[in-house]
Z-matrix of the N, CA and C atoms (Angstrom, degrees):
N
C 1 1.459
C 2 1.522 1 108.32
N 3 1.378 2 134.35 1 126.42
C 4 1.023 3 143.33 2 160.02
C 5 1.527 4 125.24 3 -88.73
N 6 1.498 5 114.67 4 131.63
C 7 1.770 6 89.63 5 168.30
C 8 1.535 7 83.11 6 -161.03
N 9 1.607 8 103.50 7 165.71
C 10 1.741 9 111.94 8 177.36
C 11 1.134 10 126.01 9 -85.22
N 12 1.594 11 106.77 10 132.00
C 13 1.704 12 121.32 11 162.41
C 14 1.591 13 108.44 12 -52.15
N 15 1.830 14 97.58 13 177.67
C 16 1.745 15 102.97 14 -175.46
C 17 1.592 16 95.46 15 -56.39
N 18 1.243 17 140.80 16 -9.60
C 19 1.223 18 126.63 17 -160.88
C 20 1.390 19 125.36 18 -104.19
N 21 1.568 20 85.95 19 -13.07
C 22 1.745 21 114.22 20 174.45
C 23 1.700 22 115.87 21 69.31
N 24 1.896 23 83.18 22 41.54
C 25 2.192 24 80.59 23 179.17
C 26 1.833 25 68.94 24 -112.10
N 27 1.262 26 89.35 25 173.36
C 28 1.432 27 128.96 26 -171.95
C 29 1.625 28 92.37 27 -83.35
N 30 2.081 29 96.03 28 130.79
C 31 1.284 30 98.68 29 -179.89
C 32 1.562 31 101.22 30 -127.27
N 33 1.139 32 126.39 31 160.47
C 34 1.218 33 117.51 32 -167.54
C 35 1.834 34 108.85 33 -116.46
N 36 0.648 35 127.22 34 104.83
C 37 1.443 36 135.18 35 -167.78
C 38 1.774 37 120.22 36 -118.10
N 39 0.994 38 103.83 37 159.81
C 40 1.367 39 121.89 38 -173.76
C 41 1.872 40 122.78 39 -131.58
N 42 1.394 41 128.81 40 55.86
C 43 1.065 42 166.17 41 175.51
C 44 1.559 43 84.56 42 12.12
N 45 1.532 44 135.44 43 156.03
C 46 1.028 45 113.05 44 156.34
C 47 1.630 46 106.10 45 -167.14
N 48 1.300 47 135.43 46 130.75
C 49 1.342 48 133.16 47 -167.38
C 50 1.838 49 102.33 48 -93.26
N 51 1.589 50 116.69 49 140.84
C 52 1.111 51 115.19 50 166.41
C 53 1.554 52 130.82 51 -54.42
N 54 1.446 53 125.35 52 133.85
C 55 1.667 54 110.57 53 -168.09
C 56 1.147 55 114.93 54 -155.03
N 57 1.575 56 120.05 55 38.26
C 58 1.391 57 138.15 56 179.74
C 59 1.470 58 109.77 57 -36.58
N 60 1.506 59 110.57 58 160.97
C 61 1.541 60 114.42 59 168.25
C 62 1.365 61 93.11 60 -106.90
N 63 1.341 62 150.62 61 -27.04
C 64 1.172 63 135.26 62 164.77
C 65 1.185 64 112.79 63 -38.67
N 66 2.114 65 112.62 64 141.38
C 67 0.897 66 107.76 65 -157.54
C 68 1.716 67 83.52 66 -130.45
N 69 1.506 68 109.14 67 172.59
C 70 1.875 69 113.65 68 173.58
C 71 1.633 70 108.11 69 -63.38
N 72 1.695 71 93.35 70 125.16
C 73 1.883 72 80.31 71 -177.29
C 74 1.626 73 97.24 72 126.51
N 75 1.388 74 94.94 73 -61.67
C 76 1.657 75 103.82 74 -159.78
C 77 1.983 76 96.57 75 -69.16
N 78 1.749 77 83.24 76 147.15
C 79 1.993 78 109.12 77 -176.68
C 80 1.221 79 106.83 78 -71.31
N 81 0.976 80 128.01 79 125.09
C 82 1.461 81 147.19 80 153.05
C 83 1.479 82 115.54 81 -6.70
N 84 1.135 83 124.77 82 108.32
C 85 1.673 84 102.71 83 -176.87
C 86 1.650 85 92.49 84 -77.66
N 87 1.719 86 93.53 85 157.18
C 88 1.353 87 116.14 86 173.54
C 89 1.481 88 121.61 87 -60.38
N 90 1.291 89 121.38 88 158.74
C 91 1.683 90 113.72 89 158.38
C 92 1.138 91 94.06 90 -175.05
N 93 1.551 92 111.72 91 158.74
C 94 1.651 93 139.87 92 -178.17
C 95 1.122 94 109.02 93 -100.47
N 96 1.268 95 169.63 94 -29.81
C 97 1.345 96 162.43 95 -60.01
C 98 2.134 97 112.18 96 -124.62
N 99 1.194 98 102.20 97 148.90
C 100 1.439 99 96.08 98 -177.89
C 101 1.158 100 118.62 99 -76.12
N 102 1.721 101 139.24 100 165.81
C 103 0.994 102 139.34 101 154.23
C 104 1.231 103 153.58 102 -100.69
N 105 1.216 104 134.54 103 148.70
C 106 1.990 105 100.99 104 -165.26
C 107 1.471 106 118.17 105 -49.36
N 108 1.542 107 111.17 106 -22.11
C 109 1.338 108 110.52 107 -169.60
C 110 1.362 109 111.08 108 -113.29
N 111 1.313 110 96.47 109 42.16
C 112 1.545 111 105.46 110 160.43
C 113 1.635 112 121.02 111 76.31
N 114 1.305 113 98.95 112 -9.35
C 115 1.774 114 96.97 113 175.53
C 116 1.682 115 105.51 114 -95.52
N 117 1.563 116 113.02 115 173.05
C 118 1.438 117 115.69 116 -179.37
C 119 1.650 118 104.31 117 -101.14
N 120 1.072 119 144.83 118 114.24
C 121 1.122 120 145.18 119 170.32
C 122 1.730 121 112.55 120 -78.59
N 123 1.386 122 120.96 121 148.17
C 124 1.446 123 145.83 122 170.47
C 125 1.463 124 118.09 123 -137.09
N 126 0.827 125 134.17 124 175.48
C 127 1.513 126 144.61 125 178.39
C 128 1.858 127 105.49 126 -73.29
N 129 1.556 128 100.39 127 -31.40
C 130 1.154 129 87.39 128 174.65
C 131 1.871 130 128.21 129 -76.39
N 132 0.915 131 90.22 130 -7.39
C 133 1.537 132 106.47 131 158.52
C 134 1.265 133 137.77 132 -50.53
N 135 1.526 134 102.34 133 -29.29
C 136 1.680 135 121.90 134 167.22
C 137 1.293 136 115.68 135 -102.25
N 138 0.933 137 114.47 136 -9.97
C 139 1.606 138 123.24 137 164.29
C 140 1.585 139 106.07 138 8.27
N 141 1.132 140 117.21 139 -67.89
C 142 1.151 141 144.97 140 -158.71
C 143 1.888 142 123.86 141 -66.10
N 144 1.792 143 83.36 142 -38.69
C 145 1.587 144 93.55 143 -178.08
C 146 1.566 145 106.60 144 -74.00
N 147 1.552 146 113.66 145 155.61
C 148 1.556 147 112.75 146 135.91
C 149 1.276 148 124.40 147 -42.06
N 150 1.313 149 111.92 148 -71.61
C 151 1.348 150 96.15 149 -163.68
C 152 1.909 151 96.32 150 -130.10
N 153 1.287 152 125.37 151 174.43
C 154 1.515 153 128.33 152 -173.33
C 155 1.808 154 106.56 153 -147.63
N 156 1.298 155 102.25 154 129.23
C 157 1.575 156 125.21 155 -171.52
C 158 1.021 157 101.26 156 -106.47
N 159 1.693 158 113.23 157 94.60
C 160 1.385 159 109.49 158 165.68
C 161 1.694 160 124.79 159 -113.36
N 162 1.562 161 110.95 160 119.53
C 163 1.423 162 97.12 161 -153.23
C 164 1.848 163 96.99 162 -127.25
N 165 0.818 164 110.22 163 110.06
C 166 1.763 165 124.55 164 154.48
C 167 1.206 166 133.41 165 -6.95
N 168 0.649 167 150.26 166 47.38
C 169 1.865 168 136.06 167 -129.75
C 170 1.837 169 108.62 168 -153.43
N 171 1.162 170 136.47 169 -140.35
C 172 1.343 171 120.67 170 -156.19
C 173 1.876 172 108.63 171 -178.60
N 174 1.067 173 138.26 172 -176.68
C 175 1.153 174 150.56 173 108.74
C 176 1.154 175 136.87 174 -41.92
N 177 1.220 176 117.33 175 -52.27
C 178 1.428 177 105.17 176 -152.16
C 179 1.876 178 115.11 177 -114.56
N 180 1.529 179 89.71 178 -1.60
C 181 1.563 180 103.25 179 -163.46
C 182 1.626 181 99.42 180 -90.36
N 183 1.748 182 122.08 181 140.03
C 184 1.230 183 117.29 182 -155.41
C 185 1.338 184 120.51 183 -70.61
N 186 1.975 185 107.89 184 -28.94
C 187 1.002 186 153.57 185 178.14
C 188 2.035 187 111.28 186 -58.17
N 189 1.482 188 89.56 187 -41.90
C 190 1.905 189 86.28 188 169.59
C 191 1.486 190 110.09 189 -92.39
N 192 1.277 191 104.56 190 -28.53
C 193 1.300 192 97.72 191 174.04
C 194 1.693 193 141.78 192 -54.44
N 195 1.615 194 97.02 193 -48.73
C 196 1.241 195 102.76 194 158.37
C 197 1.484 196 134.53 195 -50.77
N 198 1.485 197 119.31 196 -22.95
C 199 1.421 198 127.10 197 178.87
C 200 1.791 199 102.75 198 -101.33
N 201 1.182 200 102.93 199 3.86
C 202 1.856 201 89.20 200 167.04
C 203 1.895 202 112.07 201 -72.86
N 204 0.693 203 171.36 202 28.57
C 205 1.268 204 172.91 203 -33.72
C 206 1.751 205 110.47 204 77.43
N 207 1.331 206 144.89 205 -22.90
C 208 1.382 207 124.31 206 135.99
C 209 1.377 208 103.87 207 -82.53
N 210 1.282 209 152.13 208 -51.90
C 211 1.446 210 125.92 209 -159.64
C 212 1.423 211 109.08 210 -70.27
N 213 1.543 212 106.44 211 -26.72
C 214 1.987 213 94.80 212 161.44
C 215 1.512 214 102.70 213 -63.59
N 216 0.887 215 124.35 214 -51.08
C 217 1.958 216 122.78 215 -163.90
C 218 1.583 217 80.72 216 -47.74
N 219 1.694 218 127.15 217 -78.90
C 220 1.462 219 125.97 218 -141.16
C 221 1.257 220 104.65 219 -66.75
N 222 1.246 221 116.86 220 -35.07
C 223 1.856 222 101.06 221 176.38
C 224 1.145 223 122.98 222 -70.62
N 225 1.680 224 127.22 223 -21.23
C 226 1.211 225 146.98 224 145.68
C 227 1.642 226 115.95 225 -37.66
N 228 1.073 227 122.73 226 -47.94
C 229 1.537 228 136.69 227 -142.81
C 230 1.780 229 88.91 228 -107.79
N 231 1.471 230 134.52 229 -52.86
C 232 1.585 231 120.46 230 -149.52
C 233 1.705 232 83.85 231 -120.44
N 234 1.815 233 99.18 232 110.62
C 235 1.603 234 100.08 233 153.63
C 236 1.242 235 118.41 234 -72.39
N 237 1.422 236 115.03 235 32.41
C 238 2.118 237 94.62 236 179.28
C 239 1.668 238 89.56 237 -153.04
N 240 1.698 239 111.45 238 32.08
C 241 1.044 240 97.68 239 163.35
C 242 1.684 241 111.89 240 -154.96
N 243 1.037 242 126.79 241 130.18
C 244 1.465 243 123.01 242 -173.63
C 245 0.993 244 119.92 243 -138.49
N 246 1.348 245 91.71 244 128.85
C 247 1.394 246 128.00 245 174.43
C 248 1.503 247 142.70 246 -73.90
N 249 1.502 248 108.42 247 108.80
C 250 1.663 249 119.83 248 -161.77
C 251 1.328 250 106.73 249 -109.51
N 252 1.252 251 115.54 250 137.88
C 253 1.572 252 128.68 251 171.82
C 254 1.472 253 102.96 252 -116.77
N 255 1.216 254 108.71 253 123.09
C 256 1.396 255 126.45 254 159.30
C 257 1.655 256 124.70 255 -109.32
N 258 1.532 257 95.94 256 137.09
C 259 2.345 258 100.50 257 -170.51
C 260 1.327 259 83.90 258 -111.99
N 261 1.605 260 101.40 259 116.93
C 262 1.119 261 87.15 260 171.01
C 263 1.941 262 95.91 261 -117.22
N 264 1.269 263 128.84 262 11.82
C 265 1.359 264 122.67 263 146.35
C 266 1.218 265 127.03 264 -17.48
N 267 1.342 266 105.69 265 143.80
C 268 1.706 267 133.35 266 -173.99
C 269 1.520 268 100.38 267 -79.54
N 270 1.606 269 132.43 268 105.00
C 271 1.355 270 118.51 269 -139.62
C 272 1.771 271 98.95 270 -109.93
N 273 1.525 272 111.80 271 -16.93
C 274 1.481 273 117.88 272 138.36
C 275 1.103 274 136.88 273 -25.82
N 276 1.210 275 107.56 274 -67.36
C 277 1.446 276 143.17 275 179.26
C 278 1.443 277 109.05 276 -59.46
N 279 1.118 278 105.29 277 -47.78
C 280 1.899 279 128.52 278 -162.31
C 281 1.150 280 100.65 279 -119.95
N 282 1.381 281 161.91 280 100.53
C 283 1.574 282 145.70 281 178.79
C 284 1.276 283 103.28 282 -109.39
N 285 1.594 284 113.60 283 10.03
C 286 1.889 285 118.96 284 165.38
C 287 1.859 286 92.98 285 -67.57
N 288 1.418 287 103.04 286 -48.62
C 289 1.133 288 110.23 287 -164.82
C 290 2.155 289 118.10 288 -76.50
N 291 1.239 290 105.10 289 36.01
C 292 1.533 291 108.03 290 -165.45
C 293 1.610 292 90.11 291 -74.56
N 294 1.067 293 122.79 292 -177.09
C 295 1.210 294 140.96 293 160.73
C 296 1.619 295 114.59 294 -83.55
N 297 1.704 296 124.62 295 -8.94
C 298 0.936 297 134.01 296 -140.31
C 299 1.714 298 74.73 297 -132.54
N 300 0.975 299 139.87 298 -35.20
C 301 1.431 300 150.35 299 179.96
C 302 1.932 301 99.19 300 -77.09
N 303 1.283 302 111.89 301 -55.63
C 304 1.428 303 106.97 302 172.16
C 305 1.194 304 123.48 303 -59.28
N 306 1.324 305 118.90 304 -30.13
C 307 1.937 306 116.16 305 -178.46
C 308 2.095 307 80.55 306 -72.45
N 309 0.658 308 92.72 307 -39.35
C 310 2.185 309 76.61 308 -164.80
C 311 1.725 310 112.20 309 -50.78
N 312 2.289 311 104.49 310 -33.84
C 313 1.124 312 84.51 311 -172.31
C 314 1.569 313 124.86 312 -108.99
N 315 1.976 314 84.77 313 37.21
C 316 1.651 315 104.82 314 -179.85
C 317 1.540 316 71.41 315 -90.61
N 318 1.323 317 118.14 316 -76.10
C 319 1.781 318 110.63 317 -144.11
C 320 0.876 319 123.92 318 -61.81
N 321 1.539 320 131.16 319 -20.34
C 322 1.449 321 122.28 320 162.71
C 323 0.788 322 95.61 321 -77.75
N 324 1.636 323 169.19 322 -39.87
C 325 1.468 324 135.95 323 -165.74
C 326 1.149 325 113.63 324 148.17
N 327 1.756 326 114.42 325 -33.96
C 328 1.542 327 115.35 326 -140.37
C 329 1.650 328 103.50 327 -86.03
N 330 1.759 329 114.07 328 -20.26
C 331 1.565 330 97.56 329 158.11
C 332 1.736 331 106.09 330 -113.55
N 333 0.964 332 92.16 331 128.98
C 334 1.570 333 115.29 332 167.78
C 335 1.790 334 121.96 333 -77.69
N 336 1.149 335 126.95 334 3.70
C 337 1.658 336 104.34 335 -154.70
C 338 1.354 337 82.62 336 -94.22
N 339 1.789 338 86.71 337 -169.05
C 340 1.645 339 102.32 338 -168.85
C 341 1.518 340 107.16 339 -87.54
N 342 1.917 341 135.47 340 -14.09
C 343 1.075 342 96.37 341 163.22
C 344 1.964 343 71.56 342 -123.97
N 345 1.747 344 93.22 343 -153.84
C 346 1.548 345 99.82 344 161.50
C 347 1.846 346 83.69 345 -174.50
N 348 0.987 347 92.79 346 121.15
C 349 1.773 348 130.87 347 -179.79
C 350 1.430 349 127.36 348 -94.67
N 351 1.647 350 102.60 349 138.49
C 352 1.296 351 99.87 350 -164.94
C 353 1.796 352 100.45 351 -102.41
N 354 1.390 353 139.88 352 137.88
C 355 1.308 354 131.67 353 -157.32
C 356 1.792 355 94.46 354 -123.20
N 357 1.563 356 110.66 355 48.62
C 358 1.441 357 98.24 356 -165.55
C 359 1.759 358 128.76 357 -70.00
N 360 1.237 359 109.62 358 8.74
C 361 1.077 360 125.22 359 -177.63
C 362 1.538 361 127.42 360 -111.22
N 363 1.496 362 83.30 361 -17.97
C 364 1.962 363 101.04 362 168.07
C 365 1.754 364 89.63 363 83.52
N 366 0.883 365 121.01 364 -67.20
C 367 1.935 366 115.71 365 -159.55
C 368 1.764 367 94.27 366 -29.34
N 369 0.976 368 144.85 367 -40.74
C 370 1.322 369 118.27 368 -159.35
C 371 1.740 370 108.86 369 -70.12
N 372 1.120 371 119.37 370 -26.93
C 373 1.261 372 134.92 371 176.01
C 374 1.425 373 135.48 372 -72.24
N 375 1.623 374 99.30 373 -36.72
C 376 1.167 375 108.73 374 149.17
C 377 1.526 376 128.11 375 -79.25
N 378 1.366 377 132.19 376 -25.31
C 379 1.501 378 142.96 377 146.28
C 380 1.286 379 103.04 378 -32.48
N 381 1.023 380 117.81 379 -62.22
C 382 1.676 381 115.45 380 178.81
C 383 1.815 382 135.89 381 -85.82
N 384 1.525 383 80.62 382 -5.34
C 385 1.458 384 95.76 383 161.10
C 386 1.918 385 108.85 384 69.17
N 387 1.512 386 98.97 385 23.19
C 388 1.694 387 91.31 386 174.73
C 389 1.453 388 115.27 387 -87.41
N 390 1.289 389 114.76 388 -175.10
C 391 1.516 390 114.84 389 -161.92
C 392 1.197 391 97.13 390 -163.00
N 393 1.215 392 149.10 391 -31.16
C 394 1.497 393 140.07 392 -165.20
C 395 1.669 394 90.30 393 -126.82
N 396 1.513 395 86.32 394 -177.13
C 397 1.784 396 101.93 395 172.25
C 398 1.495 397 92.91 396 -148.27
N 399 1.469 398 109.11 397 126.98
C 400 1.393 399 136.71 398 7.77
C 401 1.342 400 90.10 399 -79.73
N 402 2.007 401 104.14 400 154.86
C 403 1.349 402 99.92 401 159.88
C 404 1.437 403 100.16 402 -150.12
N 405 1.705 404 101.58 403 95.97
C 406 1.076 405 108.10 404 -170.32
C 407 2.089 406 129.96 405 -78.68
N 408 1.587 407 108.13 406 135.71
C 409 1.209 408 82.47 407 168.27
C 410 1.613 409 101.14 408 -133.44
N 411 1.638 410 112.14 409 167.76
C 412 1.303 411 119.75 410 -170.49
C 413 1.271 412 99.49 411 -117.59
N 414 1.432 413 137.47 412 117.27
C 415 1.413 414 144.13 413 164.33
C 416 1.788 415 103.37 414 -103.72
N 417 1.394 416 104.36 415 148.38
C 418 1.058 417 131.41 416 -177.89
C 419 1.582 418 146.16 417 -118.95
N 420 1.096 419 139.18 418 66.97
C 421 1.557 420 152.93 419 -116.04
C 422 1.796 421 94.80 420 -60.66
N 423 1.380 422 106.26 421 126.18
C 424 1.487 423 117.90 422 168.28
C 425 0.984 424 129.95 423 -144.02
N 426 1.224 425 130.11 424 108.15
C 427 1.246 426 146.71 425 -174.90
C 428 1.752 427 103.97 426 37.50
N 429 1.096 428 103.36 427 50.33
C 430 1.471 429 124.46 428 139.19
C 431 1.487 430 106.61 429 107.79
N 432 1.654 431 121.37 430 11.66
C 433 1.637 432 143.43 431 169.30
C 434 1.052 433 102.06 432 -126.66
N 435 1.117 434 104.25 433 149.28
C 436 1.663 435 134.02 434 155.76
C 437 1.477 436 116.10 435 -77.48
N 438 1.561 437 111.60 436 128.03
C 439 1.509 438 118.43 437 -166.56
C 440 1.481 439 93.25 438 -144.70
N 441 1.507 440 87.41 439 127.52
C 442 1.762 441 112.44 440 178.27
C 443 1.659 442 97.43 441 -48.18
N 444 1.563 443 109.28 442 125.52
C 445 1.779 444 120.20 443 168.69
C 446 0.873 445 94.93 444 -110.69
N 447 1.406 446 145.89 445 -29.87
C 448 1.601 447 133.99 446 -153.94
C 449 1.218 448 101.49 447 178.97
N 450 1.680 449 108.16 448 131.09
C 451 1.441 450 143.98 449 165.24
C 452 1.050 451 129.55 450 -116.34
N 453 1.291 452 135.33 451 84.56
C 454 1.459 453 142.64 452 -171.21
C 455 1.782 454 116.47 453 -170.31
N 456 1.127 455 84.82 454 -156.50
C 457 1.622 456 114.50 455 -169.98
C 458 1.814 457 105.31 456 -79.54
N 459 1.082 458 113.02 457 116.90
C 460 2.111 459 125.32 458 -177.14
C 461 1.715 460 76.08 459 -62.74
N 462 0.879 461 153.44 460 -94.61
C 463 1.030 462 136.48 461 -145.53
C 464 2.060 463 123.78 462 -140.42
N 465 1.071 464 92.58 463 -160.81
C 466 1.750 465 83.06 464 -177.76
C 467 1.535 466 134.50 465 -99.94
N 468 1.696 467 103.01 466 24.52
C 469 1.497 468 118.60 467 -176.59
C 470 1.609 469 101.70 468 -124.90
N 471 1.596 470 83.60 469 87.82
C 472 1.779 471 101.74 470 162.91
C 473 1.488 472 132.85 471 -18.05
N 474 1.606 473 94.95 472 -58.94
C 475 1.370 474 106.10 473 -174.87
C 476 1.672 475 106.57 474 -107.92
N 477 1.424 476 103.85 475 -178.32
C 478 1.416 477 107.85 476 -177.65
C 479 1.557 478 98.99 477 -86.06
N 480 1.200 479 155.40 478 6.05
C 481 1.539 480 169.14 479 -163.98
C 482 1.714 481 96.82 480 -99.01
N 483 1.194 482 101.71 481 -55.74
C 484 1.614 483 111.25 482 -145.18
C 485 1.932 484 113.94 483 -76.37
N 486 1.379 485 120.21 484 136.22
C 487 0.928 486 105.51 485 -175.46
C 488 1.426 487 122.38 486 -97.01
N 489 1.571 488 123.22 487 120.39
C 490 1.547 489 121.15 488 -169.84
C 491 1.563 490 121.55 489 -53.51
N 492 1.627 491 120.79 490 133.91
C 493 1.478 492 106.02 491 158.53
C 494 1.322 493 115.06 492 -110.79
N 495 1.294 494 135.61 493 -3.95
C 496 1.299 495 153.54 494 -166.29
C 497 1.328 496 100.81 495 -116.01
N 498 1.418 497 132.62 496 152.51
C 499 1.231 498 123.75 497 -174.24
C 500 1.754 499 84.90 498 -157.91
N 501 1.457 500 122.18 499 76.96
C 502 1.583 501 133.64 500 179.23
C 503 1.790 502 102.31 501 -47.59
N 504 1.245 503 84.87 502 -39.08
C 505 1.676 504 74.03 503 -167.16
C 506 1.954 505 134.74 504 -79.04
N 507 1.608 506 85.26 505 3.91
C 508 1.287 507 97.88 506 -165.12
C 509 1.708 508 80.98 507 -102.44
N 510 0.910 509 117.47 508 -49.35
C 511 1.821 510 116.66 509 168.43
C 512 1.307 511 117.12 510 -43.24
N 513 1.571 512 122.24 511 -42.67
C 514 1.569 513 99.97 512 -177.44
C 515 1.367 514 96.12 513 -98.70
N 516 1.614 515 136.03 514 6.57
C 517 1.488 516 114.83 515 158.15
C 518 1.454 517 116.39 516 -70.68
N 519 1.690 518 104.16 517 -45.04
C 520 1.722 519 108.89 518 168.34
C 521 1.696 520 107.63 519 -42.66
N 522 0.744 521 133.37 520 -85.17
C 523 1.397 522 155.67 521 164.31
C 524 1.590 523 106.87 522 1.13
N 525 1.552 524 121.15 523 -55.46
C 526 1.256 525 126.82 524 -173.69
C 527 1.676 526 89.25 525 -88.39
N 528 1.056 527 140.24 526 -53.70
C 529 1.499 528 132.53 527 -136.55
C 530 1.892 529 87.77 528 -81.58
N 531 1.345 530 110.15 529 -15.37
C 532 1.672 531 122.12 530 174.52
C 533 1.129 532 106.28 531 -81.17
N 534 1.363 533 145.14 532 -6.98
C 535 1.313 534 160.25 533 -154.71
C 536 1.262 535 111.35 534 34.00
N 537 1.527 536 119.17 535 39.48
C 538 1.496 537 125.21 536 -172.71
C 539 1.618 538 108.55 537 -109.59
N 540 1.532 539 128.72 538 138.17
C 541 1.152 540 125.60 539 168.24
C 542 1.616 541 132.19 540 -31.28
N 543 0.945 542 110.49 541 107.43
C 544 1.765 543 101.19 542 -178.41
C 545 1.365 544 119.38 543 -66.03
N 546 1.794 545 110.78 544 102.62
C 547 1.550 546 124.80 545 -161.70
C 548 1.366 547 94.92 546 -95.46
N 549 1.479 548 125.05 547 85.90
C 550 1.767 549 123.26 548 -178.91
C 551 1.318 550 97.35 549 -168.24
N 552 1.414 551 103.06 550 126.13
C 553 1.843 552 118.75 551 174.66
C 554 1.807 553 103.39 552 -45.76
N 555 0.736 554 75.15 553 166.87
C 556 2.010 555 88.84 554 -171.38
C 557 1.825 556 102.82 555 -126.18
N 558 1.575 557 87.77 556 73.57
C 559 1.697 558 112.62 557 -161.79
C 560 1.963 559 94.08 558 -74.13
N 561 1.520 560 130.17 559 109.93
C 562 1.491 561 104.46 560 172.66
C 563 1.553 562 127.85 561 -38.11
N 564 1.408 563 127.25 562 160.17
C 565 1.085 564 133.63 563 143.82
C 566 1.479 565 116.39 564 -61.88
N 567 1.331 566 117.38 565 160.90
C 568 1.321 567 126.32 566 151.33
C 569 1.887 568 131.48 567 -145.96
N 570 1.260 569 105.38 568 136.51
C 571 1.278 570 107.91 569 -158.44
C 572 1.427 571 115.00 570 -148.13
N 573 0.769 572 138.54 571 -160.57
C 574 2.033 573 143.46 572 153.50
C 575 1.293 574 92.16 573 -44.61
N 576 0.972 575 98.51 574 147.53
C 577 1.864 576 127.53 575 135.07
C 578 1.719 577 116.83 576 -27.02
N 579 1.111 578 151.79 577 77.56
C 580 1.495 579 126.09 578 156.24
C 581 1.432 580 121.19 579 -6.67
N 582 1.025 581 156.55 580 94.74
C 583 1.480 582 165.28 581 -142.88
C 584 1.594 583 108.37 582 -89.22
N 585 1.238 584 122.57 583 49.55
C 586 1.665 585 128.22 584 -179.54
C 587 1.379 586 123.46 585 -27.75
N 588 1.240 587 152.24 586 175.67
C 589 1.082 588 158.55 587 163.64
C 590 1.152 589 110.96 588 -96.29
N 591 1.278 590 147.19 589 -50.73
C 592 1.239 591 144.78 590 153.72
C 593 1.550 592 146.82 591 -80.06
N 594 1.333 593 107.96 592 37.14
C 595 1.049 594 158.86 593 -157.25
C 596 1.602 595 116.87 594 -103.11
């Protein structure tokens, strides 16, 4: 399937619905990973938050793109929850997706969260079992871990075209930061392909 980036060249993509084996409940897998701004981030880094949004996602894919503008709003909007983007793209393959391409789309503006991560080895992605971009997940601070609350779709506009009226993800952050069960189907995301290395 082909369709156009903001730039309107032809992108070549591979459609793909979120389909983790992580289940509600289950701990956060670990990871070390670098940051655009030069520090190494871990989980222990959030220590601090309620809850932590860590979502999969990319540069160059049309599908993450369109949702950069709520995860700037939500990391903007909840002091007790932060929001991490991890590329874990084949950056060979993809050189939208360099690490050297991500510091540009911290400093102009266009990603906002609190970290944005480089996944150059792929294992963190496969630990978590994502597959598309965005591929959002919502962990929730418990008794001293982070436990998957929500796996799905940031909101209710499929495509990068469509305009959202539902915004799921701001509901199961309300929801957890309320310390209330998150009562919402766990609808997949869909996005690009994750861009593998051996592939």
């Amino acid at each position: 399937m082909t369709i156009k980036d903001e730039r309107h060249e032809p992108v070549d993509m591979v459609l793909k619905e979120s389909e983790s084996e992580l289940e509600a409940g289950d701990a956060a897998p670990a990871f070390e990973l670098e940051g655009v701004d030069g520090e190494t981030y871990s989980l222990e880094n959030f220590a601090d938050d309620e809850a932590l949004l860590v979502v999969f996602t990319c540069n160059h894919c049309p599908y993450a793109q369109a949702k950069f503008d709520l995860l700037n709003e939500v990391a903007e909007e909840y002091d007790d929850v932060s929001v991490v983007g991890i590329n874990s793209n084949d950056a060979e393959e993809y050189p939208e997706d360099s690490f050297e391409k991500m510091r540009e789309f911290v400093d102009d503006g266009r990603v906002q969260y609190d970290a944005y991560l480089r996944d150059e080895s792929q294992a963190v992605a496969r630990e978590y079992g994502a597959v598309c971009t965005p591929d959002p997940f919502l962990f929730a601070r418990e008794d001293g871990e982070f436990r998957l609350a929500y796996h799905g779709r940031l909101d209710d506009a499929p495509n990068p075209d469509d305009d959202p009226s539902r915004f799921q993800i701001r509901e199961t952050i309300d929801a957890v930061l309320a310390g209330e069960d998150v009562d919402l189907e766990w609808q997949p995301s869909r996005g690009c392909s994750i861009k593998w290395k051996d592939e």
